[in-house]
N, CA, C and O atoms as a DFTB+ gen file, in Angstrom:
444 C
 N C O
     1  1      15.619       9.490       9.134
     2  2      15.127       8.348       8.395
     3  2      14.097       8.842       7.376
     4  3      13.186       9.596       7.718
     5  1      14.260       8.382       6.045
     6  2      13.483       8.677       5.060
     7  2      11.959       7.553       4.842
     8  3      12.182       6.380       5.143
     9  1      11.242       7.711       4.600
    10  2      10.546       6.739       4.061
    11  2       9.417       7.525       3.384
    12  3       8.706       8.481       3.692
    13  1       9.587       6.550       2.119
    14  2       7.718       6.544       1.293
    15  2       7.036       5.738       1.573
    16  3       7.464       4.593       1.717
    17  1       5.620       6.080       1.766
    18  2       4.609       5.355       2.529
    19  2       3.241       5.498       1.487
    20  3       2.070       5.640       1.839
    21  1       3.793       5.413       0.072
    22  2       2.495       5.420      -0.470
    23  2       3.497       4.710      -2.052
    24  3       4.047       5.550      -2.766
    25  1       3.580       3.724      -2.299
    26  2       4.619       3.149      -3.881
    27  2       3.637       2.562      -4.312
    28  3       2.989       2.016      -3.420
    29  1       3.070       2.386      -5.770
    30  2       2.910       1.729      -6.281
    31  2       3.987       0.487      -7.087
    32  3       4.929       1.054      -7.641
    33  1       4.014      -0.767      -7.218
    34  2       4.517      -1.274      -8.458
    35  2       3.931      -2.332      -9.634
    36  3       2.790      -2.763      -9.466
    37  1       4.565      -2.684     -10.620
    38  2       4.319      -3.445     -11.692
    39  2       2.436      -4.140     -11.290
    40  3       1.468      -4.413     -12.000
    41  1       2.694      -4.176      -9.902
    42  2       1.679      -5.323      -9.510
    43  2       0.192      -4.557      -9.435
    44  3      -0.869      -5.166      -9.298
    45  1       0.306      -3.258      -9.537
    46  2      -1.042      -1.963      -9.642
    47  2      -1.141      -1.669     -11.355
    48  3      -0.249      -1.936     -12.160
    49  1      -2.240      -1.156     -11.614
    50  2      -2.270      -0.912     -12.586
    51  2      -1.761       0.259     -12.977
    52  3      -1.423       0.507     -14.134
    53  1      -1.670       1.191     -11.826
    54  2      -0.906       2.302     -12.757
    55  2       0.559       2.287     -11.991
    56  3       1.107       3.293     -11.541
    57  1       1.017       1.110     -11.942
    58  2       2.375       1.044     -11.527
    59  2       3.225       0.564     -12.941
    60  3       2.573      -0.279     -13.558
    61  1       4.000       0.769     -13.328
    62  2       5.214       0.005     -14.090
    63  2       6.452      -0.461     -13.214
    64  3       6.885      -1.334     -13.967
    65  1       7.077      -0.461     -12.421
    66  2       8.551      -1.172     -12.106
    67  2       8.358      -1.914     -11.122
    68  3       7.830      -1.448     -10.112
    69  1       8.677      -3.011     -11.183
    70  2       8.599      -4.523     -10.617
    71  2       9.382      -3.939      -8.679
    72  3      10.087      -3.030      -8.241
    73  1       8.758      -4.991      -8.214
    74  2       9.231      -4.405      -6.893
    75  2      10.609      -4.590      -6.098
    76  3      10.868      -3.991      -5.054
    77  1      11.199      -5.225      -6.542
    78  2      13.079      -5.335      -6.629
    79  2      13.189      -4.432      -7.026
    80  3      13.512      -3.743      -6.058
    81  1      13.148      -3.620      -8.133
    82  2      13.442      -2.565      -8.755
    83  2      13.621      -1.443      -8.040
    84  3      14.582      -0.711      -7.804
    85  1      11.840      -1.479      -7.582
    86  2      11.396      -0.203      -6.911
    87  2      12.795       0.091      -5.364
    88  3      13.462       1.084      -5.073
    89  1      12.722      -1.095      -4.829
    90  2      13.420      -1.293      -3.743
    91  2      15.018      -0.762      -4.116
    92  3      15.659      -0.107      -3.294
    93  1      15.575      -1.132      -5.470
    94  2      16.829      -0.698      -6.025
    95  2      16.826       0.941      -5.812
    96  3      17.585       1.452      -4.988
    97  1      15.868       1.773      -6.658
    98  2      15.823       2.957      -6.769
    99  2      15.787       3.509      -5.613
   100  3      16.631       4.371      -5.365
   101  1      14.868       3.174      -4.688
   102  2      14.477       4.004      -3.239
   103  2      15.915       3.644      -2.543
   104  3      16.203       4.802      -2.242
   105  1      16.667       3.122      -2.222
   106  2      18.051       2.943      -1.679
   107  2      19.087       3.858      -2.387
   108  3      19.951       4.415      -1.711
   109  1      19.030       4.001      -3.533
   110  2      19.673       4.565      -4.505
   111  2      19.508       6.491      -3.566
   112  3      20.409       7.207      -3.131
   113  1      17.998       6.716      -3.591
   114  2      17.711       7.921      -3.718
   115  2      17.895       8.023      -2.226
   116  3      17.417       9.080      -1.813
   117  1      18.553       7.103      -1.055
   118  2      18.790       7.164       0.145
   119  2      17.489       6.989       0.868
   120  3      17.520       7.911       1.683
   121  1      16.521       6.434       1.019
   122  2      15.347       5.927       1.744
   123  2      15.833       4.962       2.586
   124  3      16.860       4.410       2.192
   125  1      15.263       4.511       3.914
   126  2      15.657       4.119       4.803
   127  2      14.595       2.803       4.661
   128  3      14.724       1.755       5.295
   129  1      13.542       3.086       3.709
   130  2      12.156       1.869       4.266
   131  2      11.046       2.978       3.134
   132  3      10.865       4.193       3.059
   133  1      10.331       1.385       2.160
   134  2       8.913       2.013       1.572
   135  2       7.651       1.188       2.256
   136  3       7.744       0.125       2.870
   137  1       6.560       1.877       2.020
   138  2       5.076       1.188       2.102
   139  2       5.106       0.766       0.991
   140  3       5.451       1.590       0.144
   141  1       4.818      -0.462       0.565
   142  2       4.115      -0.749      -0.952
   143  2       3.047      -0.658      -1.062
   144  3       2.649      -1.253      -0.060
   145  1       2.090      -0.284      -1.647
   146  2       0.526       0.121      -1.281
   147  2      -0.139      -0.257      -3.151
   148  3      -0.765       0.523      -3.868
   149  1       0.176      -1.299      -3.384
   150  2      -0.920      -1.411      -4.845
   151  2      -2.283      -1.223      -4.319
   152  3      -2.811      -0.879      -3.261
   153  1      -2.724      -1.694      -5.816
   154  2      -4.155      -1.340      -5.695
   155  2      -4.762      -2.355      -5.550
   156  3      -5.036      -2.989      -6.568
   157  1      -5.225      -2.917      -4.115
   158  2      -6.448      -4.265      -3.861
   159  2      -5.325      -5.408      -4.190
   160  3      -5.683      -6.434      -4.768
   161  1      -3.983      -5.217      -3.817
   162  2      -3.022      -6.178      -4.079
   163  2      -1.907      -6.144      -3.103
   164  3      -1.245      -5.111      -2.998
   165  1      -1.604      -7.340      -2.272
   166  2      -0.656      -7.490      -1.782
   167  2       0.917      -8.151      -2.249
   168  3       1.991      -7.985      -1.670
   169  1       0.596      -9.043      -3.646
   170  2       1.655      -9.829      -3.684
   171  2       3.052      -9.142      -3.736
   172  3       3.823      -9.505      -2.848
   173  1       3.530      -8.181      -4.649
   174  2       4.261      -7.344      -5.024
   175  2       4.882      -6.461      -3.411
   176  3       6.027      -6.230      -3.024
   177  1       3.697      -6.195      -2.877
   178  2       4.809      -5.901      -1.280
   179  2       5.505      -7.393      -0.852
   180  3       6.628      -7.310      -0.355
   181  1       5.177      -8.157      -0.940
   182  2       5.265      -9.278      -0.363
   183  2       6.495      -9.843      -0.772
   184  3       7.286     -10.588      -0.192
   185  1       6.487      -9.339      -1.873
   186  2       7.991      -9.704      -2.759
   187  2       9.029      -9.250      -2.536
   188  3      10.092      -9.849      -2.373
   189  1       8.728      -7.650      -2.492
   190  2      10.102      -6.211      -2.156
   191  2      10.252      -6.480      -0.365
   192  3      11.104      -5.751       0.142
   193  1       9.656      -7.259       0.438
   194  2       9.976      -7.761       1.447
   195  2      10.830      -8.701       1.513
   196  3      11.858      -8.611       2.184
   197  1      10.393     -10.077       0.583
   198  2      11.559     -11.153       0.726
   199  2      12.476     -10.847       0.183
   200  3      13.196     -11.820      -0.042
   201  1      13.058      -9.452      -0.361
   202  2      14.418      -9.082      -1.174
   203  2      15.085      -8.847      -0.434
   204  3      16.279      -9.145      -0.419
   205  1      14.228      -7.997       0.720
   206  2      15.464      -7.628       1.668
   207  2      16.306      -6.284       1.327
   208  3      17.238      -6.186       2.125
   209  1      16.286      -5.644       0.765
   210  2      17.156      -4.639       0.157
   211  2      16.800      -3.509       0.882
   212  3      17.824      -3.044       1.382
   213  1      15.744      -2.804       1.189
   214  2      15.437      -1.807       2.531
   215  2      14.452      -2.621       3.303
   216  3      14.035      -3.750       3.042
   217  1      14.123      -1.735       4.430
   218  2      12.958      -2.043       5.109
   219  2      11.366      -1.996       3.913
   220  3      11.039      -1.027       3.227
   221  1      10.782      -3.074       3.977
   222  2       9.278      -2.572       3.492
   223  2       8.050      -2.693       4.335
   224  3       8.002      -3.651       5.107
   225  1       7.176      -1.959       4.299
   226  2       6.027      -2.157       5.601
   227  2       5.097      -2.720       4.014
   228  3       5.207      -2.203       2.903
   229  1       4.458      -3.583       4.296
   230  2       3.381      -4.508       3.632
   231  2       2.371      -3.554       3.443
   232  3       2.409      -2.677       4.305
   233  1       1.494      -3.427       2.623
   234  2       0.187      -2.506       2.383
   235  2      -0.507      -2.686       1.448
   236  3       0.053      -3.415       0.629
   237  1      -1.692      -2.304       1.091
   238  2      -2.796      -2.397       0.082
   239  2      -3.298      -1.190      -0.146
   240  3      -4.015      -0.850       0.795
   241  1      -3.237      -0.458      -0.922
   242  2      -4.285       0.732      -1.474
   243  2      -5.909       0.045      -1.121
   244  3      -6.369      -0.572      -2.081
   245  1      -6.393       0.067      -0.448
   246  2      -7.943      -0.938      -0.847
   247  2      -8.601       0.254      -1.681
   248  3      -8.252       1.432      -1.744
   249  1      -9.563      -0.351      -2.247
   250  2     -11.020       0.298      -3.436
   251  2     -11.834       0.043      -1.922
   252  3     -11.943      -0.968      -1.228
   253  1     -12.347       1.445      -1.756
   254  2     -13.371       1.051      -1.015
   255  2     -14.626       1.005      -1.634
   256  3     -14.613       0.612      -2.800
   257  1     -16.225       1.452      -0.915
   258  2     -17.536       1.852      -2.093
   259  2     -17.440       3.349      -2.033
   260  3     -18.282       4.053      -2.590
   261  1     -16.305       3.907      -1.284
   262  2     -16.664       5.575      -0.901
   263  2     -15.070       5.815      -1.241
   264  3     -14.716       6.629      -0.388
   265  1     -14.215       5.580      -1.869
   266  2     -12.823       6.240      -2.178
   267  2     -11.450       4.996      -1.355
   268  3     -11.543       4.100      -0.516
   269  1     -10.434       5.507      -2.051
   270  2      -9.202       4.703      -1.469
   271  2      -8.890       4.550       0.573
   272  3      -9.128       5.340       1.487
   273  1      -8.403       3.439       0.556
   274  2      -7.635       3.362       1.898
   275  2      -6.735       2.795       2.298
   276  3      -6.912       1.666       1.840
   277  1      -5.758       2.775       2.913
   278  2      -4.363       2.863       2.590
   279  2      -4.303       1.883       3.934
   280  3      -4.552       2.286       5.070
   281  1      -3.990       0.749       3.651
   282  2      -4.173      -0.701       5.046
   283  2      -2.285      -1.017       4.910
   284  3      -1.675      -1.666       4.060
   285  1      -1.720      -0.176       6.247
   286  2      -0.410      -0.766       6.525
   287  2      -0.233      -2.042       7.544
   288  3      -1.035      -2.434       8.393
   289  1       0.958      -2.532       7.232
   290  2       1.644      -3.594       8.387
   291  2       0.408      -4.611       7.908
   292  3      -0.376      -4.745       8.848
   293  1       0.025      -5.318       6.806
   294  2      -0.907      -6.365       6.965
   295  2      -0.253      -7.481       5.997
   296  3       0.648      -7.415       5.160
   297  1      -1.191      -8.682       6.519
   298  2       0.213      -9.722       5.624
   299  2      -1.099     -10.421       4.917
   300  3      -0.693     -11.320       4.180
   301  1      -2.181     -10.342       4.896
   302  2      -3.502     -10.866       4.385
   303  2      -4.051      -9.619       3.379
   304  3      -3.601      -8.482       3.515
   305  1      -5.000      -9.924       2.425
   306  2      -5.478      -8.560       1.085
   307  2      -6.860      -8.432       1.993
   308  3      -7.520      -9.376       2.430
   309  1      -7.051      -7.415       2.116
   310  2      -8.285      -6.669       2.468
   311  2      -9.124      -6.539       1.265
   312  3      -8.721      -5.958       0.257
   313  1     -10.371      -7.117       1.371
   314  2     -11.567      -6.902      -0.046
   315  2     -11.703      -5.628      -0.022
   316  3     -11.638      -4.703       0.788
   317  1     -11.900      -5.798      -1.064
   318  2     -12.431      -4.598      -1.949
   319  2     -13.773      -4.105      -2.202
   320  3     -14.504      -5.087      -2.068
   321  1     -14.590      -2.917      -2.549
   322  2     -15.832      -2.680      -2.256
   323  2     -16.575      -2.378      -0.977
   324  3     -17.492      -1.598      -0.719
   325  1     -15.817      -3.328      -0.187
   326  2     -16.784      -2.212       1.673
   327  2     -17.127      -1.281       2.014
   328  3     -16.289      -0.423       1.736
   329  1     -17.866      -0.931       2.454
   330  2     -17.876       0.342       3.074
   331  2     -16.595       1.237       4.142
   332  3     -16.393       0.511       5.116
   333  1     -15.893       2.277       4.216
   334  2     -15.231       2.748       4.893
   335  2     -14.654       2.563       6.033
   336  3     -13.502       2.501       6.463
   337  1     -16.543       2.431       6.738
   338  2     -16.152       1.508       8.219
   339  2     -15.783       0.156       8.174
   340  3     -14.948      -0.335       8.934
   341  1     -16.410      -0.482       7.266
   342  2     -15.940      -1.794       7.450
   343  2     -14.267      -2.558       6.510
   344  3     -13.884      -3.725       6.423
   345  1     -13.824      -1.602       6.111
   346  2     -12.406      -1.575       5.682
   347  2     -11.695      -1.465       6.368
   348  3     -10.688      -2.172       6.360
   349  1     -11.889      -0.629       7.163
   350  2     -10.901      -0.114       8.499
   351  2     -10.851      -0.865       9.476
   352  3      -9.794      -1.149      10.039
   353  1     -12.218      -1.383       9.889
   354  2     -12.558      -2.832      10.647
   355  2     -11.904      -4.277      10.091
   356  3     -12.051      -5.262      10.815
   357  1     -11.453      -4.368       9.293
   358  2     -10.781      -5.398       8.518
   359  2      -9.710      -5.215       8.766
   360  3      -9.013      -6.087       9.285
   361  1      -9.125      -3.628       8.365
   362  2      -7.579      -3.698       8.465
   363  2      -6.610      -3.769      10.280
   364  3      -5.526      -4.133      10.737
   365  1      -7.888      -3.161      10.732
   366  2      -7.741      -3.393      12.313
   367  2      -7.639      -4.928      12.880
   368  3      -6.750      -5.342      13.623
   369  1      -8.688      -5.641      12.391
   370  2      -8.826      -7.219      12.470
   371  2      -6.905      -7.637      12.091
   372  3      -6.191      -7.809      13.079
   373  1      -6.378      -7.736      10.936
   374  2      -5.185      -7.746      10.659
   375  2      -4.239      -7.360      11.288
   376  3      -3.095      -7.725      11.017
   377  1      -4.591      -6.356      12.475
   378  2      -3.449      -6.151      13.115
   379  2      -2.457      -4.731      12.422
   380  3      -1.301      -4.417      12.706
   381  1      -3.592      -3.963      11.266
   382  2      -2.830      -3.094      10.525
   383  2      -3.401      -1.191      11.287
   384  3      -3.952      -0.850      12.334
   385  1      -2.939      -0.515      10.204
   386  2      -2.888       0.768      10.602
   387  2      -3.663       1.151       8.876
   388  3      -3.242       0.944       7.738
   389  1      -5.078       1.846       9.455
   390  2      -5.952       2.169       8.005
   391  2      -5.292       3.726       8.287
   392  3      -5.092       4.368       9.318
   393  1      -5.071       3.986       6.905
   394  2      -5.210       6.051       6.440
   395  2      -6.008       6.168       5.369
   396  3      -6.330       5.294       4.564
   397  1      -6.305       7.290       5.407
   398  2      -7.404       7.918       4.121
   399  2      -6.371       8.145       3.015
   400  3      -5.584       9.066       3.231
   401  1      -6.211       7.360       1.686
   402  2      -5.160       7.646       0.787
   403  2      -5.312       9.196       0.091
   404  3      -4.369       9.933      -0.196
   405  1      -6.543       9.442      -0.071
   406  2      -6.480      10.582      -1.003
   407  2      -7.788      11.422      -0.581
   408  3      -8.866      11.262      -1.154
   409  1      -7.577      12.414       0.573
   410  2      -8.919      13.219       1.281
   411  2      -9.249      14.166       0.076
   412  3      -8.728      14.892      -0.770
   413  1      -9.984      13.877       0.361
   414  2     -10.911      15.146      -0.722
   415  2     -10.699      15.204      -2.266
   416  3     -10.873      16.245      -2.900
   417  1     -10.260      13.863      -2.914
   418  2     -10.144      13.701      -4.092
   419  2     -10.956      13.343      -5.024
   420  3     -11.314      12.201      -4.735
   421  1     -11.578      13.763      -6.231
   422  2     -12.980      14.081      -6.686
   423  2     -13.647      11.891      -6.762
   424  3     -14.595      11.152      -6.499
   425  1     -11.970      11.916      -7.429
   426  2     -12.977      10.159      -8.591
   427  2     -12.382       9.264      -7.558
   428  3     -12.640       8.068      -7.693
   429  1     -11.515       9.673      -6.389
   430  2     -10.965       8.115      -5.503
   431  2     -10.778       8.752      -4.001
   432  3     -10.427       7.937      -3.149
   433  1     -10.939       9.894      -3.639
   434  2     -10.711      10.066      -2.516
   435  2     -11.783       9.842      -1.505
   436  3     -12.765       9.469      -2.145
   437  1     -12.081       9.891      -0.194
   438  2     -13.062      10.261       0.594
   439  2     -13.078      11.140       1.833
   440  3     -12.233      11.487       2.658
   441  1     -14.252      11.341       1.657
   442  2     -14.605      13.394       2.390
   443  2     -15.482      13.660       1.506
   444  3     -16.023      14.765       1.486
């Protein structure tokens, strides 16, 4: 089983292709299931879910105050700006699974 667990689309700012789309291509390229993970945005997973076309796990890139975090399986947007601990405490509240999107990355990671 294939899966990407980190997509941006249309609905991030540095995304361009709408999330049907995205869902078209990743089937195309044989993926089994994506994370959609915009940035501080859920709607766009929310969408490539009701398509139906692969599996999608729901997600948010969150902005934390200390670098990105990557909130899977959640059906609610996690704020933006918290502190680390209390992002993760949110995404836990939700019923989700927090990862560190980008360790040790100078302008968005944290470490």
């Amino acid at each position: 089983m294939k899966i990407d667990m980190h997509i941006h689309t249309s609905y991030s700012p540095d995304g361009m292709v709408e999330p049907v789309e995205v869902l078209k291509i990743a089937k195309k390229l044989g993926l089994s299931a994506v994370a959609i993970t915009d940035h501080n945005e859920i709607k766009g997973a929310l969408k490539a879910k009701n398509a139906k076309i692969i599996d999608v796990i729901v997600g948010e890139e969150v902005s934390t105050s200390a670098g990105h975090v990557l909130a899977y399986n959640i059906q609610s947007l996690i704020p933006r700006g918290l502190s680390v601990a209390e992002t993760i405490d949110k995404i836990h509240e939700c019923g989700g699974i927090a990862v560190i999107a980008h360790p040790y990355r100078f302008w968005s990671g944290v470490g």
